[in-house]
C-alpha positions as CSV (number, residue, x, y, z in Angstrom):
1,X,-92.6,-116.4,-86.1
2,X,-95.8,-114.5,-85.2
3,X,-98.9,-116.9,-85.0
4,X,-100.8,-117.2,-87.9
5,X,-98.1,-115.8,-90.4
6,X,-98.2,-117.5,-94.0
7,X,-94.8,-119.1,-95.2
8,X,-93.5,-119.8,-98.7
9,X,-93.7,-123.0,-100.0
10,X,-90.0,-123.9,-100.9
11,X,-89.1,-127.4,-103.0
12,X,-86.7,-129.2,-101.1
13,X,-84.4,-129.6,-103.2
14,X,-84.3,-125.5,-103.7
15,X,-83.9,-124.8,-99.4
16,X,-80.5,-124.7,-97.5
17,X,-78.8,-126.6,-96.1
18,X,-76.6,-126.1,-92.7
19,X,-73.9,-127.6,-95.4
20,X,-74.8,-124.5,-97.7
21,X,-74.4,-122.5,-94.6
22,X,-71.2,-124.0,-93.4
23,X,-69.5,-123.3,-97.0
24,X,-71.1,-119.9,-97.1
25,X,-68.8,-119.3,-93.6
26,X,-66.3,-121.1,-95.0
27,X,-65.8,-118.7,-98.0
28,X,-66.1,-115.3,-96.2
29,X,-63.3,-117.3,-93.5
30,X,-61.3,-117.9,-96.2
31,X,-61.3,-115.1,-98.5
32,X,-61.7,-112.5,-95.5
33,X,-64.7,-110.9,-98.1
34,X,-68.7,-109.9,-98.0
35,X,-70.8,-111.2,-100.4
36,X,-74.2,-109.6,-101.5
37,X,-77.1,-112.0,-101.8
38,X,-76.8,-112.6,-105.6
39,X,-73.1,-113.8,-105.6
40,X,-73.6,-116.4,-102.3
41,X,-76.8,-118.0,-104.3
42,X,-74.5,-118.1,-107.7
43,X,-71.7,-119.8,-106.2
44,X,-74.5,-122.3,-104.2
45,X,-75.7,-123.2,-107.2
46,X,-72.2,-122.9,-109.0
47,X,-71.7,-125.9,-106.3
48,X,-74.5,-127.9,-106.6
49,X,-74.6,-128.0,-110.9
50,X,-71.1,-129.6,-110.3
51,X,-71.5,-131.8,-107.5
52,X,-75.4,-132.3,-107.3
53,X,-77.4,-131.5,-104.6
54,X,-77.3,-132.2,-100.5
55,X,-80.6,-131.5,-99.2
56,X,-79.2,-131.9,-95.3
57,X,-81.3,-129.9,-92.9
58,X,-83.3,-127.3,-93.9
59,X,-86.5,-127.6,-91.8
60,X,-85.5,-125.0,-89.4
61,X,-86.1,-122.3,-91.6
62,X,-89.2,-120.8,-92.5
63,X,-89.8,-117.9,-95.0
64,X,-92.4,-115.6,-94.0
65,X,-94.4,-114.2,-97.2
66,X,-94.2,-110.7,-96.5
67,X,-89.9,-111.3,-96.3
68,X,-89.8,-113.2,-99.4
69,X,-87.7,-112.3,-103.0
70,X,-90.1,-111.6,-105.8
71,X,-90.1,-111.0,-109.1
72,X,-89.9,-107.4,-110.8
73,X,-93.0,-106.5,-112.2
74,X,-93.6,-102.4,-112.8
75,X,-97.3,-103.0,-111.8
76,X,-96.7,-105.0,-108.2
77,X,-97.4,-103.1,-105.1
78,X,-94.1,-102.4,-103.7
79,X,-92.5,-100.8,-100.4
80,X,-89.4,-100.0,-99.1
81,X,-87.5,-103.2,-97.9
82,X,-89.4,-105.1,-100.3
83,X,-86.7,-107.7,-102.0
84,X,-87.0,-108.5,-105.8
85,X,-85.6,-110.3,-108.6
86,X,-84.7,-108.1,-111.3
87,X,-83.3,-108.8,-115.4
88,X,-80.2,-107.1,-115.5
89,X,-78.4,-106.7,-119.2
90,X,-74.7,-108.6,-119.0
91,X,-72.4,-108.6,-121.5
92,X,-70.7,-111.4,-123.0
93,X,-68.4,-111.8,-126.0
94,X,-70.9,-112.5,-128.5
95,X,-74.2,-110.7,-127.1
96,X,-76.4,-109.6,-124.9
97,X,-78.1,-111.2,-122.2
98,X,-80.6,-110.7,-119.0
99,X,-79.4,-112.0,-115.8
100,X,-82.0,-112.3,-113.2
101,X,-80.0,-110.0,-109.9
102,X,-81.3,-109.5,-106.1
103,X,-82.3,-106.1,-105.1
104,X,-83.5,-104.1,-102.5
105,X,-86.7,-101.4,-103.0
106,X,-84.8,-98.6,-100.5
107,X,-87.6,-95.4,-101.3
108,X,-90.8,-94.9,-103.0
109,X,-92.0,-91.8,-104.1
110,X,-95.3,-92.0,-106.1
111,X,-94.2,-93.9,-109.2
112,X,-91.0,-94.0,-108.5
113,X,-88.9,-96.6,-107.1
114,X,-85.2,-96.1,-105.8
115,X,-83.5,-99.7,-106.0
116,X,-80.1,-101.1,-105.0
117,X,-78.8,-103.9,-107.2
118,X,-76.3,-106.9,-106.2
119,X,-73.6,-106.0,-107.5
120,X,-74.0,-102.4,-108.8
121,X,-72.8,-99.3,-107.7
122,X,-75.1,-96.8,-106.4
123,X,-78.7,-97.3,-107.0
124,X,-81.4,-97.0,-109.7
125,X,-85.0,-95.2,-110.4
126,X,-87.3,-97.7,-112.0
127,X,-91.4,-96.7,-112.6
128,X,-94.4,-98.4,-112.0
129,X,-97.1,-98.8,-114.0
130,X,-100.7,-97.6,-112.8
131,X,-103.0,-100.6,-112.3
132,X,-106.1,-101.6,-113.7
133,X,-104.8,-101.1,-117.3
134,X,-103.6,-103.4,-120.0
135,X,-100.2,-102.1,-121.5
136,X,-99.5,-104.4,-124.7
137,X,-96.0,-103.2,-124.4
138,X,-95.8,-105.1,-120.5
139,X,-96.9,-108.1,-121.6
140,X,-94.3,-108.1,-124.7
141,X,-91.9,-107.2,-122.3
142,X,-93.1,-109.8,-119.8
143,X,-93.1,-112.6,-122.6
144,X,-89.8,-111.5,-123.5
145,X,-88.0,-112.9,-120.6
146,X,-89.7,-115.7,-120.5
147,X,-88.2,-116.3,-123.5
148,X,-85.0,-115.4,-122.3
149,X,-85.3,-118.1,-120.0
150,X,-86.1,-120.5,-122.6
151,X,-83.0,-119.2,-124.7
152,X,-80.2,-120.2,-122.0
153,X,-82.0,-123.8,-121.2
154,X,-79.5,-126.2,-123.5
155,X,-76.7,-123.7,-122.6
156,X,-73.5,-125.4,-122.2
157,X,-72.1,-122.3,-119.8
158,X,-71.4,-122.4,-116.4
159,X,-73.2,-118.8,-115.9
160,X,-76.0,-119.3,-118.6
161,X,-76.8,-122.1,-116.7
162,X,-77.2,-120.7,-113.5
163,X,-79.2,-117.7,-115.2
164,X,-81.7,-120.5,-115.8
165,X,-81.8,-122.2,-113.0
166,X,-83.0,-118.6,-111.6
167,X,-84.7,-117.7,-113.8
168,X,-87.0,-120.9,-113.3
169,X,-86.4,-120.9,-109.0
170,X,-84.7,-117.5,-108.5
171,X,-87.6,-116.1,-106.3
172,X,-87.5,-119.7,-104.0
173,X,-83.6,-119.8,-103.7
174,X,-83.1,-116.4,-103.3
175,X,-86.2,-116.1,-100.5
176,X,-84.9,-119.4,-98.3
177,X,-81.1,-118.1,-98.7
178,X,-82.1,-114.6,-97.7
179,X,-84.0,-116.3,-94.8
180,X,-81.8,-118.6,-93.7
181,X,-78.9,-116.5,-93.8
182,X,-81.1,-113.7,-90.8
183,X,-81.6,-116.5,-88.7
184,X,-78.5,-117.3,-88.5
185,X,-76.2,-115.4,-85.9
186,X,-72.9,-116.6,-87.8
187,X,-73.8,-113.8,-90.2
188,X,-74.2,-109.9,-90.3
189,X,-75.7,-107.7,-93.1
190,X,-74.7,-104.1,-94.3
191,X,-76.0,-102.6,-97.5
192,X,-77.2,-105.2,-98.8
193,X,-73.8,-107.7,-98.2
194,X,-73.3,-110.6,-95.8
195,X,-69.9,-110.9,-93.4
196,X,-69.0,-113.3,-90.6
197,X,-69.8,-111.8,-87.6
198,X,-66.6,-113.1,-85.9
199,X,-64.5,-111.1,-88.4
200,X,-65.6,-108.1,-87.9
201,X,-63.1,-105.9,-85.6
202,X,-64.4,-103.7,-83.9
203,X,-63.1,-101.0,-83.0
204,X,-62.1,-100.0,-79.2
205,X,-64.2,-97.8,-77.0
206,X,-61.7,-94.8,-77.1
207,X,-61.8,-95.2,-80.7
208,X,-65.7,-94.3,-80.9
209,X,-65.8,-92.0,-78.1
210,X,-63.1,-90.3,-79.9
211,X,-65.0,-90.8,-83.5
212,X,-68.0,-89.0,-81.7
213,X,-66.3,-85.8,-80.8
214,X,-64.7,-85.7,-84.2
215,X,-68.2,-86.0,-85.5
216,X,-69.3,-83.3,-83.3
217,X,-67.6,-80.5,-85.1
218,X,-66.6,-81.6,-88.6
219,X,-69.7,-83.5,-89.7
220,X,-72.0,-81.4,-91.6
221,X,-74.5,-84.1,-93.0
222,X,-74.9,-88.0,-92.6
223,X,-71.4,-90.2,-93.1
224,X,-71.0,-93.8,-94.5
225,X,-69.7,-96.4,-92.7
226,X,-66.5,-96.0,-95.1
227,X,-65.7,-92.4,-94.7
228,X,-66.0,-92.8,-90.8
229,X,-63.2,-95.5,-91.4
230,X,-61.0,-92.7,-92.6
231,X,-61.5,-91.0,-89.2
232,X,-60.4,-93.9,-87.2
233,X,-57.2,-95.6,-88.2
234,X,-56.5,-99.0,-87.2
235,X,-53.6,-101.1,-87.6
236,X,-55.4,-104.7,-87.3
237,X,-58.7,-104.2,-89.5
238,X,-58.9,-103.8,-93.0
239,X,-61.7,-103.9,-95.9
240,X,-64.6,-105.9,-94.6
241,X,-63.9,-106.8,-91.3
242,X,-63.1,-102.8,-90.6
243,X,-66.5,-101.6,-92.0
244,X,-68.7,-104.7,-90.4
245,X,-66.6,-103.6,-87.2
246,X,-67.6,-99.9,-87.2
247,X,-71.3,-100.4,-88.4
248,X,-71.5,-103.0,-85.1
249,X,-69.9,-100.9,-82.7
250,X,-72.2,-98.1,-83.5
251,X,-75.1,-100.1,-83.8
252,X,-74.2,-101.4,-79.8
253,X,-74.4,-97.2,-79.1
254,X,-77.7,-95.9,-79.7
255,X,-77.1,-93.3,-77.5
256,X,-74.5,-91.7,-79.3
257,X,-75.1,-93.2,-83.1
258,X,-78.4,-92.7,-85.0
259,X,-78.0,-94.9,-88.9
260,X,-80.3,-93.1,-91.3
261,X,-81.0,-95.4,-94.1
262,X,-81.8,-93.0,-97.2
263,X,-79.8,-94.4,-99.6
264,X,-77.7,-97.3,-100.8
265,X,-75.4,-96.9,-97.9
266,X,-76.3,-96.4,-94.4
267,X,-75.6,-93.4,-92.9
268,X,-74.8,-92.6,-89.7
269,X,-75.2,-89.1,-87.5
270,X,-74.8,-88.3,-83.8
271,X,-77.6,-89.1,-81.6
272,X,-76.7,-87.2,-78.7
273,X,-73.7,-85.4,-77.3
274,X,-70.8,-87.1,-76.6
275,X,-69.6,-87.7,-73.2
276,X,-66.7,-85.5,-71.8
277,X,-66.1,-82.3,-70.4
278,X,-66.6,-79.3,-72.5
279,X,-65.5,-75.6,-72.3
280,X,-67.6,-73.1,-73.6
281,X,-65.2,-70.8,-76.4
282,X,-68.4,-68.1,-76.7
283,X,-71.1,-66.9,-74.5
284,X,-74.8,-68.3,-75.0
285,X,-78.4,-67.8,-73.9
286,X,-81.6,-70.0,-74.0
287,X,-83.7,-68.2,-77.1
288,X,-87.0,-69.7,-75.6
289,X,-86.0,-68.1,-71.8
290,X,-83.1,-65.1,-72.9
291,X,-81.7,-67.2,-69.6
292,X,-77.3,-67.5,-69.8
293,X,-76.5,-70.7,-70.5
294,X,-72.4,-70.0,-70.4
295,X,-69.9,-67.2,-70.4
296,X,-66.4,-67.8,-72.7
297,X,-64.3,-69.7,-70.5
298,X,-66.3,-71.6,-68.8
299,X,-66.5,-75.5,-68.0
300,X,-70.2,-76.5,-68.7
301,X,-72.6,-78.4,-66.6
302,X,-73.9,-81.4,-68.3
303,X,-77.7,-80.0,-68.2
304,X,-76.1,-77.2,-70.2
305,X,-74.5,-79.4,-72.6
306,X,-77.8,-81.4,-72.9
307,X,-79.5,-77.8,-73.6
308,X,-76.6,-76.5,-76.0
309,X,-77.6,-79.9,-78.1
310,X,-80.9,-79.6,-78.3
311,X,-80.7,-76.1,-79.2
312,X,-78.5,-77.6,-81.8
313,X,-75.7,-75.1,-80.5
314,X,-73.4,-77.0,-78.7
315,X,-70.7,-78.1,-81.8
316,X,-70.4,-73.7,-82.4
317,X,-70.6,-72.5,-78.6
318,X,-67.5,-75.5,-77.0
319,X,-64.3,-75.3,-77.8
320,X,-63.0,-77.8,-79.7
């Protein structure tokens, strides 16, 4: 941690624990599944309501302020990256309730905020309010959750009682999970969910060279980590451990994987051209020096492949 940096105060009995860590593995080892923030700190706490609490060792992690989970509120300065706490409508037999769900602020534009949600598919637009201004209708809708907190306190279910437990120590649990969980180097994130890094398979270095090319020519726009699984077939990995695999096997190649994070998945394009040898199916010249750079036919140099690329030729003049 940088010197000076201000941490979060967390109650003890709120941090975690190696223990919580250790079961966290031990889930993902045993269910061969990621889990996004929300769902590991439900089934913590899901653990701790039924067999109380071991505070163990949790002095090793700090939570830096600027890192931490915090609670919605449409007139909070916000950013992209920022994590939040947000009241989330949930159904149950006989009505209605809020649950209080992790997220992830991914873009700002003005007023606008473009969120991903534990749990949810795809993302959401919520507004912010201007500042400076007192909107009666904010505070109802502020004093309305609290009361929604208040509502599930004597509940006798399992998941109304966790809704209050986070509703009351959401921002602290969630902020020393979320913490705990990046320094840890058992653990990997994508898109918001959490994997064993020793599950994931990677894939093997022919397979990405060979994913590289493909991109070369049939990718016209940025591709998820699940539709480049589509492109490279593997016998041994499947669901989880097959996209974790992908993601850090590209990640490992900067040089040939750029991941362009505009949305609620990342997205990955081609940084440069992929190695190889390359045959030139058309003729070309340099626009900027009318020099030929290739005749039909012809194996290409790689200064001319570097040139084709940055021209942003190369995938239309090689053959494939």
């Amino acid at each position: 941690m940088t010197q000076g940096a201000r941490c979060l105060e967390i109650p003890q009995r709120l941090q975690v624990s190696e223990q919580d860590l250790d079961r966290i593995a031990h889930w993902m080892q045993r269910t061969q599944m990621a889990y996004d923030l929300t769902a590991l700190c439900r089934r913590l706490l899901a653990q701790r309501l039924r067999h109380g609490c071991e505070l163990g060792d949790a002095s090793r992690c700090e939570v830096p302020v600027a890192d931490a989970v915090r609670e919605w509120d449409p007139v909070a300065a916000w950013q992209a990256g920022d994590r939040v706490l947000l009241p989330i409508p949930r159904y149950t037999d006989r009505f209605r309730v809020f649950a209080p769900v992790g997220g992830e602020i991914l873009k700002r534009q003005g007023r606008t905020l473009v969120v991903r949600i534990d749990g949810q598919p795809g993302t959401r637009i919520y507004g912010i309010a201007a500042k400076g201004r007192n909107y009666e209708a904010l505070e109802r809708w502020r004093q309305s959750f609290e009361g929604t907190a208040a509502a599930v306190a004597d509940c006798q279910d399992p998941e109304l009682c966790i809704d209050h437990v986070l509703w009351l120590h959401g921002r602290a649990f969630l902020s020393h999970l979320l913490a705990a969980l990046r320094q840890d180097r058992r653990f990997v994130e994508l898109d918001g969910d959490w994997f064993l890094r020793r599950l994931a398979i990677r894939p093997s270095t022919a397979q990405v060279l060979g994913l590289a090319r493909e991109m070369l020519w049939v990718a016209d726009r940025p591709l998820t980590d699940l539709e480049l699984g589509h492109w490279m077939p593997s016998s041994e990995a499947r669901g989880a451990a097959k996209r974790f695999g992908i993601a850090l096997a590209l990640t490992e190649r900067p040089d040939l994987f750029t991941c362009i994070a505009s949305g609620p998945h990342c997205r990955w394009v081609l940084s440069g051209p992929p190695p190889g040898p390359y045959r030139a199916r058309y003729a070309a010249y340099d626009p900027e020096t009318y020099v030929p750079l290739c005749e039909p036919g012809e194996s290409l140099s790689p200064a001319v492949v570097a040139r084709l690329w940055a021209l942003g030729l190369l995938a239309d003049v090689v053959q494939r």
